[in-house]
C-alpha positions as semicolon CSV with decimal commas, in nm:
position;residue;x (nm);y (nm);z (nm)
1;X;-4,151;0,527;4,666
2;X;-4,415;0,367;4,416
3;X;-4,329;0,017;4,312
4;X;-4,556;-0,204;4,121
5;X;-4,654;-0,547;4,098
6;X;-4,980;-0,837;4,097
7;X;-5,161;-0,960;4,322
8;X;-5,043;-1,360;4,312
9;X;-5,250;-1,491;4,591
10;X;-5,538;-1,348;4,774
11;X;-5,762;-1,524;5,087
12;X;-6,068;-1,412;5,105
13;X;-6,165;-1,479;5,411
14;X;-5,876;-1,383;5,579
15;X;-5,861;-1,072;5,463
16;X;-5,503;-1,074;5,292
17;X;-5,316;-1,200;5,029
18;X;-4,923;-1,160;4,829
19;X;-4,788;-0,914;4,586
20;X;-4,536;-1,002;4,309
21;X;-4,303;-0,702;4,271
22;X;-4,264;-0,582;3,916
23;X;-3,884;-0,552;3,986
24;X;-3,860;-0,888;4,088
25;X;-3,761;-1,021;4,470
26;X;-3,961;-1,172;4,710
27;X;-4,357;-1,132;4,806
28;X;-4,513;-0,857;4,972
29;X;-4,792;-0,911;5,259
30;X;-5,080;-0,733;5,149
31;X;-5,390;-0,626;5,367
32;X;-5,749;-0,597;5,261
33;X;-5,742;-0,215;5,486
34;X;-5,470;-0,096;5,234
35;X;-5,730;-0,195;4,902
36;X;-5,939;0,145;4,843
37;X;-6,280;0,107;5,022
38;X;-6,482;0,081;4,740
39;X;-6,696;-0,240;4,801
40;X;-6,523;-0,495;4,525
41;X;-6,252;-0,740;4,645
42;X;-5,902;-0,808;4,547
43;X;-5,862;-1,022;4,223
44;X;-5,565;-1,221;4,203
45;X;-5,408;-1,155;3,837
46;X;-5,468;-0,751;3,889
47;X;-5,192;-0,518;3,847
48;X;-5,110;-0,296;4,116
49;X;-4,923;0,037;4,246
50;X;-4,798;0,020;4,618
51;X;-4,586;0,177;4,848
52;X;-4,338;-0,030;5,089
53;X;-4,395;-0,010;5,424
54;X;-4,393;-0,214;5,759
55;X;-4,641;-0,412;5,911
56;X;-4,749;-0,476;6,264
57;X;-4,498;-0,717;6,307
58;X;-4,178;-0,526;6,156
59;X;-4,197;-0,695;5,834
60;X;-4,240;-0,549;5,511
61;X;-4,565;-0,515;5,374
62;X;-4,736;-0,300;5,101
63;X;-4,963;0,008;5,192
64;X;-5,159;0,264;5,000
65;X;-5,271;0,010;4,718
66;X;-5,385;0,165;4,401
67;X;-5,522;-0,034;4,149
68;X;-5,363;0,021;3,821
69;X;-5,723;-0,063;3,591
70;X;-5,843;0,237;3,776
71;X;-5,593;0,512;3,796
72;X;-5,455;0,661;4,097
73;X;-5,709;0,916;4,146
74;X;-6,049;0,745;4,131
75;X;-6,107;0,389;4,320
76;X;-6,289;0,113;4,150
77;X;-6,650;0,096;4,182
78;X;-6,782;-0,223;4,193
79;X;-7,048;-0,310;3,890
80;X;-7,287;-0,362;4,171
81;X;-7,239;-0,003;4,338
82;X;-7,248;0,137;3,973
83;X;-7,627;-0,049;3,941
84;X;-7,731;0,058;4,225
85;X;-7,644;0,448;4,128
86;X;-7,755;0,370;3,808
87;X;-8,147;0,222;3,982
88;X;-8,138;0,508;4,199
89;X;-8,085;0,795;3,899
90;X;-8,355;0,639;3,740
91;X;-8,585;0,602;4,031
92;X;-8,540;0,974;4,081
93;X;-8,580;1,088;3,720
94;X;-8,949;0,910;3,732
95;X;-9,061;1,019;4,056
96;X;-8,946;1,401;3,909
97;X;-9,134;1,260;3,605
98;X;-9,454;1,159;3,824
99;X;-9,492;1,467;4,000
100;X;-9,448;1,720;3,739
101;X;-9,781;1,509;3,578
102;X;-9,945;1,496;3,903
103;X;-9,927;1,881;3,965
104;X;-10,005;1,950;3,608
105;X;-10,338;1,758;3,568
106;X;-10,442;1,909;3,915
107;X;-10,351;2,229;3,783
108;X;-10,562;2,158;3,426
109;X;-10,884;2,030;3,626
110;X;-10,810;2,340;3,836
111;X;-10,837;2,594;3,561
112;X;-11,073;2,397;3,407
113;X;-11,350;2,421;3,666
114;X;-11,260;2,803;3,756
115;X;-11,348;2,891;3,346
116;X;-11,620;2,673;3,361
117;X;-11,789;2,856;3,699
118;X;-11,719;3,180;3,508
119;X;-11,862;3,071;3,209
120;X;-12,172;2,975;3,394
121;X;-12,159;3,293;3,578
122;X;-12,162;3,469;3,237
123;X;-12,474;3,304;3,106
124;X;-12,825;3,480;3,107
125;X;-13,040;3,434;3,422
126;X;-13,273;3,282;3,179
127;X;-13,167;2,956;3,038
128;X;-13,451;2,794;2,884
129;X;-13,581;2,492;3,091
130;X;-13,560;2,096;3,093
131;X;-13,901;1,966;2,979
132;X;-14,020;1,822;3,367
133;X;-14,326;1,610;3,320
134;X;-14,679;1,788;3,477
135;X;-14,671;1,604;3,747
136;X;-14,314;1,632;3,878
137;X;-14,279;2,003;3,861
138;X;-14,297;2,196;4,161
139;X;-14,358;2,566;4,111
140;X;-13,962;2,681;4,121
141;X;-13,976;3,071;4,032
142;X;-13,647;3,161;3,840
143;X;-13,498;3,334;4,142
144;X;-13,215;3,566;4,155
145;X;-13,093;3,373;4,506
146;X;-12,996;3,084;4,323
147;X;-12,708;3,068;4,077
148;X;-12,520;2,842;3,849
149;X;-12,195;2,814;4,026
150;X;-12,109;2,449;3,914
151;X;-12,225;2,209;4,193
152;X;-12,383;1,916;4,043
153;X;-12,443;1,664;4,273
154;X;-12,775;1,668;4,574
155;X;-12,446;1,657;4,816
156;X;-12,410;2,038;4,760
157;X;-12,763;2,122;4,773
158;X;-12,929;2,286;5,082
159;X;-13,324;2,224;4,985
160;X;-13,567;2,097;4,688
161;X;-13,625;2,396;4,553
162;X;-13,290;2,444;4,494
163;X;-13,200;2,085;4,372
164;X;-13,532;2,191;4,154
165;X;-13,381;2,536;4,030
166;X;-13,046;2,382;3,966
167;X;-13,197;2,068;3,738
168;X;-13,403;2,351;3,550
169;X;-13,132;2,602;3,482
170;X;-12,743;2,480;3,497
171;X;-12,673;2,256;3,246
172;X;-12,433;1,969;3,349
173;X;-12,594;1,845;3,686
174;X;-12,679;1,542;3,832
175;X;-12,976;1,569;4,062
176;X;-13,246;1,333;3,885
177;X;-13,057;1,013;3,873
178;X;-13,386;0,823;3,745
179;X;-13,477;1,095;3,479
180;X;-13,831;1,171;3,589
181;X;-13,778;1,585;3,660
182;X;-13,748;1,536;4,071
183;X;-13,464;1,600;4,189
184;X;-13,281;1,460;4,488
185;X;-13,566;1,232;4,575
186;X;-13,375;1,085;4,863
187;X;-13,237;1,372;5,052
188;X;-13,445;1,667;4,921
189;X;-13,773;1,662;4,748
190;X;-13,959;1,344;4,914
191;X;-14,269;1,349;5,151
192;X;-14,395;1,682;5,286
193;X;-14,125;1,863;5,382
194;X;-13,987;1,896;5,042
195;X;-13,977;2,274;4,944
């Protein structure tokens, strides 16, 4: 049988406290195990729902608590345990948030560079020529062995002449760092094995 009542006294650290029957009579024993398991404590002043029933001891005591501010079919949830869901919703909607950016700019640079390497693949075999000062050039025959397939940097280069080709022809590259028509001075066309 339901009765109901509130919580008069409560001790913390013992764990238990009294009920004050609605109906009137003498206090019930209460135990912290028979509070839902919700992380919040007892309050003394709240109004509750219990049932009557017998303690270790023989005496009476009230079980299945139910606290009346919260219904009988949901138990409380502490404001902390509410933050915390609250925190971790939010955490989750911006890592969602971070990766759908992530995957989309790699996916933009990604069909970025493919339309540029066709584009480039489109264009004429003859591109007209940087101006190279006299004395830089090296004679670099327009070759069909060579072709603008978007590397830029001496890093992808396998010799001078074509570091040399690829300053001449694809536009965009970044082989002659000090602007004087040589190209990859320090790992391709120094001394005399440049070719």
């Amino acid at each position: 049988m339901q009765l109901s009542g509130t919580l008069r006294s409560w001790n913390d650290d013992r764990g238990f406290g009294f009920i004050a029957p609605t109906h009137g009579g003498a206090e019930i024993f209460v135990h912290v195990s028979e509070f839902p398991r919700d992380g919040s404590r007892p309050t003394v002043g709240e109004k509750l729902n219990f049932e009557l029933g017998r303690g270790r001891d023989g005496k009476p005591q009230a079980v299945k608590v139910v606290r009346m501010a919260v219904g009988t079919d949901r138990p409380a949830r502490s404001s902390g345990a509410k933050a915390k869901g609250n925190t971790a919703s939010l955490l989750g909607t911006l890592a969602l948030v971070a990766l759908v950016v992530i995957a989309g700019t790699w996916g933009y640079r990604h069909l970025s560079a493919r339309q540029h390497r066709q584009a480039l693949a489109a264009e004429p075999a003859t591109v007209p020529s940087r101006s190279v000062p006299p004395a830089a050039t090296a004679p670099t025959p327009v070759t069909s062995t060579f072709r603008c397939d978007g590397r830029t940097h001496c890093s992808q280069m396998t010799s001078c002449a074509e570091a040399t080709w690829f300053l001449n022809n694809c536009p965009g590259t970044k082989l002659d760092g000090n602007n004087d028509g040589i190209p990859c001075e320090q790992q391709w066309c120094t001394g005399p094995l440049a070719k």
